[in-house]
C-alpha positions in Angstrom: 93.7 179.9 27.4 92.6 183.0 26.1 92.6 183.0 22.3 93.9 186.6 22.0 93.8 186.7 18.0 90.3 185.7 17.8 89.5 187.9 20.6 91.1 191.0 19.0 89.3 190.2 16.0 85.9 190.2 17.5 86.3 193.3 19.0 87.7 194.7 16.0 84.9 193.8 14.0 82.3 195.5 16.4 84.3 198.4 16.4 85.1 198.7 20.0 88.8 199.5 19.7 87.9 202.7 17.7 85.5 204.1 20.4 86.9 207.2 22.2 85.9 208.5 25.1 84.3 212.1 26.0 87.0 213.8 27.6 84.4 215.8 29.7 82.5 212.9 31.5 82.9 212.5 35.0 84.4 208.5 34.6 84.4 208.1 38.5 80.1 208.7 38.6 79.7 206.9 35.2 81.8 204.2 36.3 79.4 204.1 39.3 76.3 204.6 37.7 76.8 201.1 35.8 78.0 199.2 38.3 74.5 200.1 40.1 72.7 199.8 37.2 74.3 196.5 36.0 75.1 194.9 39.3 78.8 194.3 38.8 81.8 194.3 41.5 84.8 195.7 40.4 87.9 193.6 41.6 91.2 195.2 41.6 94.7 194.2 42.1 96.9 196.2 44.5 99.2 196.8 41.3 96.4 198.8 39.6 96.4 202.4 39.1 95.2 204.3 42.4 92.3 205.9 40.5 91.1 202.8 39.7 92.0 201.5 43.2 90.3 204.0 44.9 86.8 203.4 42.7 87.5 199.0 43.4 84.3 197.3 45.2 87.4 195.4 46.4 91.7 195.7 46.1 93.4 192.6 47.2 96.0 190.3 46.1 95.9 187.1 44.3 94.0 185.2 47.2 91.6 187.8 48.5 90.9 189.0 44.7 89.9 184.3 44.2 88.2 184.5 47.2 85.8 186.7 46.1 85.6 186.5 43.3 84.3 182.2 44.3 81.9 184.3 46.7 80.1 187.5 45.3 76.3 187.4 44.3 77.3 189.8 41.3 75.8 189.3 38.0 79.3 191.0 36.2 83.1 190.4 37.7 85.2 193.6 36.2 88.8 192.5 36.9 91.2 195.4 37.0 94.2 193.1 36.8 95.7 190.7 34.2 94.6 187.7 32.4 95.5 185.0 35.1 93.4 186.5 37.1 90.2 187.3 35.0 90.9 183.5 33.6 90.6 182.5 37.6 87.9 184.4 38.3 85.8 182.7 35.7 86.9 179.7 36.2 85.6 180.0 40.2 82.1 181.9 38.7 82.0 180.2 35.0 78.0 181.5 35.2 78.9 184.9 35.7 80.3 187.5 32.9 84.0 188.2 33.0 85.3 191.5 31.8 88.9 192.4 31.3 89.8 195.9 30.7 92.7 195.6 28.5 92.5 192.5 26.2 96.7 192.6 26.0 97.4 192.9 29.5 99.6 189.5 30.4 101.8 188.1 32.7 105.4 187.9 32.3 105.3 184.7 34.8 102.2 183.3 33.5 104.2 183.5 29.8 107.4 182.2 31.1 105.6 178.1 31.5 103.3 177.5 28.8 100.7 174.2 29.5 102.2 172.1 26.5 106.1 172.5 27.4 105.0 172.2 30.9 102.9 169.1 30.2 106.0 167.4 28.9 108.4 168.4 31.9 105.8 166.9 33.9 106.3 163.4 32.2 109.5 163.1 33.1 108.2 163.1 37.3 105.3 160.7 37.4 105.5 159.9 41.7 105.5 163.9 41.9 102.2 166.3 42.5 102.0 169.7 41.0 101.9 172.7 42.9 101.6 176.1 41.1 101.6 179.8 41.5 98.4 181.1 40.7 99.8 183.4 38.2 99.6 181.1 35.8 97.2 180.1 32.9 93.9 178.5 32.8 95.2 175.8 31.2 98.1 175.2 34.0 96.0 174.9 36.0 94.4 171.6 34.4 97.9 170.1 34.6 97.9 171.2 38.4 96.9 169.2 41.9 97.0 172.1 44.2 97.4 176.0 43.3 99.2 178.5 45.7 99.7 182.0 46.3 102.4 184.4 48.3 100.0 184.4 50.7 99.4 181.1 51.8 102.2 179.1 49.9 103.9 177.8 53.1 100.7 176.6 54.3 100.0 175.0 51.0 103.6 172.8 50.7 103.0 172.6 54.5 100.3 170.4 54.2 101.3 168.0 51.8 102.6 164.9 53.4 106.4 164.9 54.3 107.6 161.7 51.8 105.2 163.3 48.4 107.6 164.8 46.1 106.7 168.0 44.7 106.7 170.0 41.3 106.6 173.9 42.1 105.5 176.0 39.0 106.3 178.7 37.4 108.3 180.8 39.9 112.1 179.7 40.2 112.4 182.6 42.6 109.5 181.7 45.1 110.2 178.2 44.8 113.1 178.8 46.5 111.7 180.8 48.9 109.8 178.3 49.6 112.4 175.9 49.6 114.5 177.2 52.3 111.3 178.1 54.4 109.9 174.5 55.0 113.1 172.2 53.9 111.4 170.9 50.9 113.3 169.5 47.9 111.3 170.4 45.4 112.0 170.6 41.7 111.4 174.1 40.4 110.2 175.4 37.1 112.6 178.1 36.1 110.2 181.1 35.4 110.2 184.7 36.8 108.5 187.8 37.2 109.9 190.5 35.3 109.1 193.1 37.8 110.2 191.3 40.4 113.7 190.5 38.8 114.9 193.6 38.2 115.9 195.1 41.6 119.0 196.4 41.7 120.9 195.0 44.7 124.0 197.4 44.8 121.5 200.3 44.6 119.2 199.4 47.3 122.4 199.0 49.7 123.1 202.6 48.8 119.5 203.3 49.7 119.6 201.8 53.0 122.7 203.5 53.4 120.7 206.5 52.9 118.0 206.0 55.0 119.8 203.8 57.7 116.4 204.0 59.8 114.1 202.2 57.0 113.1 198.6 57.0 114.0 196.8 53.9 110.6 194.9 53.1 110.1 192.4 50.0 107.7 190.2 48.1 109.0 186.4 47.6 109.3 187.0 44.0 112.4 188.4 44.1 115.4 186.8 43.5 117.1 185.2 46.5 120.4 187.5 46.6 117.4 190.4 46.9 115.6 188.6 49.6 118.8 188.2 51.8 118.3 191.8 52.8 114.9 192.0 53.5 113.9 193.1 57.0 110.6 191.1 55.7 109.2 188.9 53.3 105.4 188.6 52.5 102.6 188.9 50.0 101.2 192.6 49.0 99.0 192.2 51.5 101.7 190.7 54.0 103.8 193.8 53.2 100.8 196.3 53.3 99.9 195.0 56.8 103.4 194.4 58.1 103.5 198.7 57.5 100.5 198.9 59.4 101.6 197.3 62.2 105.5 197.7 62.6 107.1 200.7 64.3 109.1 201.9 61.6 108.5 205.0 59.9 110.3 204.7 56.8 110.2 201.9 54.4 111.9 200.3 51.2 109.0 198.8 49.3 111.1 195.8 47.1 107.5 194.8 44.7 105.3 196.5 41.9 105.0 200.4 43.2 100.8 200.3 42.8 100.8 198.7 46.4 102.6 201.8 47.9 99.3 203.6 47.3 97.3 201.7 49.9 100.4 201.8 52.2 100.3 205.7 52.1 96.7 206.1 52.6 97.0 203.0 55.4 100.0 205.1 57.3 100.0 208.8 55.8 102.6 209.8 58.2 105.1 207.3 57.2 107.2 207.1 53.9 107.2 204.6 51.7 110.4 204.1 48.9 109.8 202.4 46.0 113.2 199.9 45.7 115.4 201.1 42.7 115.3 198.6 39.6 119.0 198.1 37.4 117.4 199.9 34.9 117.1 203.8 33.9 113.3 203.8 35.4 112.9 205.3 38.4 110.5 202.7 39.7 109.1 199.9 39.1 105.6 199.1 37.4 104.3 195.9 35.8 103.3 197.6 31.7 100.7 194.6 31.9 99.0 196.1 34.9 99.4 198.9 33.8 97.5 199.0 30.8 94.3 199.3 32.7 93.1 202.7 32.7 89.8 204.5 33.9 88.9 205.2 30.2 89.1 201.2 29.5 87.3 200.5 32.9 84.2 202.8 31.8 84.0 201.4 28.3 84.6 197.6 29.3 81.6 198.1 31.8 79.5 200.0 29.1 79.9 197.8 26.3 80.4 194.6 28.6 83.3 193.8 26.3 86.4 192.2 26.2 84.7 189.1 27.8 86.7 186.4 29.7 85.5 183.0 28.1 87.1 179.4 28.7 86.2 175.8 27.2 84.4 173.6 29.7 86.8 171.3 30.2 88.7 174.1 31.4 87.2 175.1 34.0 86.0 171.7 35.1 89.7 170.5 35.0 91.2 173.7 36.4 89.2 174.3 39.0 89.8 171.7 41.3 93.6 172.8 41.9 92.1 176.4 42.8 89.1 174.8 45.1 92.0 172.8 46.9 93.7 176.1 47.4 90.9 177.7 49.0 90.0 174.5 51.3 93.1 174.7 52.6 93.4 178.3 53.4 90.2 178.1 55.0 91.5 175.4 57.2 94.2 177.6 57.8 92.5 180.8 59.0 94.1 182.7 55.7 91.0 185.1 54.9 93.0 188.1 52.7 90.9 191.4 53.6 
């Protein structure tokens, strides 16, 4: 629900795309210094850069990074991530000021169901409830009973009742994960990650053939002929503490490569392979994620600009779906660290 053209304009008119940044400052104590001085958390995605992983009050996924972001006594949420997420975020703290890095950093998922074509799709299941990915928009949301994430998903359809149909939204691919996991019919909205689609399944069979000792591990946004290999299936977080615990010492990391950095520094003396995409890259990282960097961190902070802003219906329609989410996760014991 971010109006990215007026947004842009603002910050064009104030100047704050043209400001560069001394190459000489020290970013990490700056960075620092106003997060003290300004009392702001920095939440970051594990698909974030490491630098700015490493300088994160917290690094989670998608329901660690809601979680606290509904909990912390901050007076300033700076979300190293992507809109979705910052949208969420203000949506669980609307008193709070949201900051997003990078203006243009998106979601190819979130993109792939916008609320008006949605909103008509919906029309044509009245007797069904909504259940969405949380990577989706704000405004989604407001056409959305009960949001999900990797995480707790299975707990989420789980606990609807066994004769309530269901709308899953926007993930084709982890709707039918989901699918085959609890025997739900469910009709699926057919959107995608585009990170997640593009991993190569002939090439990953020659890298197991490779490295015949390595565990094939993947995130449910894959596409199903992917997820047929997989030695395991889980959230980034799933995934980072499945490598924690497992017995393995080599591993083929099938999701966005930022979470392989908190998988090294978790198990330094085990390797982690970044699964080959079907493309000429040699791994594979999500450009909307990416465009956070330490530079637009320090002067997002400084300037306290791009701000995340929503209408008050918004949030007041939107966050019931998310608050459902969280009741239920509590119930469940599902507390991402």
């Amino acid at each position: 629900m971010i109006n990215l053209v007026l947004a842009q304009q603002q910050l064009e008119s104030k100047g704050y795309l043209d400001i560069e940044v001394d190459p000489t400052l020290d970013l990490t104590a700056e960075i620092n210094r106003l997060k003290r001085e300004k009392n702001a958390i920095i939440l970051a995605h594990y698909y974030q850069e490491s630098e700015i992983q490493d300088i994160a009050d917290y690094i989670g996924d998608s329901l660690g990074l809601s979680q606290k972001a509904a909990a912390t006594d901050a007076d300033i949420i700076v979300f190293a991530g992507v809109h979705f997420m910052a949208e969420t975020a203000k949506m669980l703290s609307p008193r709070k000021k949201v900051l997003l890095p990078d203006l243009k950093a998106g979601c190819s998922l979130a993109d792939s169901c916008p609320a008006p074509v949605f909103r008509e799709f919906k029309k044509k299941y009245p007797d069904h409830i909504v259940v969405s990915y949380i990577n989706c928009t704000a405004e989604l949301k407001t056409l959305t009973d009960i949001c999900c994430t990797s995480t707790n998903a299975v707990q989420i359809i789980e606990s609807i009742p066994p004769d309530q149909k269901i709308i899953f939204a926007p993930d084709i691919n982890l709707g039918k994960f989901l699918v085959k996991k609890t025997g739900r019919d469910m009709v699926l909205w057919n959107g995608a990650c585009m990170v997640h689609e593009i991993f190569s399944h002939e090439k990953i069979v020659k890298l197991k053939q490779r490295h015949p000792h390595a565990r094939f591990i993947a995130h449910p946004e894959c596409e199903p002929h992917i997820l047929e290999m997989a030695d395991y299936i889980g959230s980034t977080t799933g995934l980072l503490k499945y490598t924690i615990s497992d017995s393995a010492n080599e591993y083929i990391v099938a999701t966005e490569s930022g979470i392989i950095h908190q998988m090294q520094k978790a198990s330094p003396n085990k390797t982690f392979i970044p699964a080959p995409p079907n493309n000429a890259c040699a791994c594979n990282d999500c450009p909307h994620m990416k465009r956070n960097t330490m530079e637009k961190l320090y002067l997002c902070m400084e300037y306290e600009m791009p701000e995340i802003t929503l209408p008050d219906w918004i949030i007041e329609q939107g966050r019931t779906s998310i608050d459902r989410m969280l009741e239920i996760s509590a119930r469940a014991g599902l507390v991402s660290a």
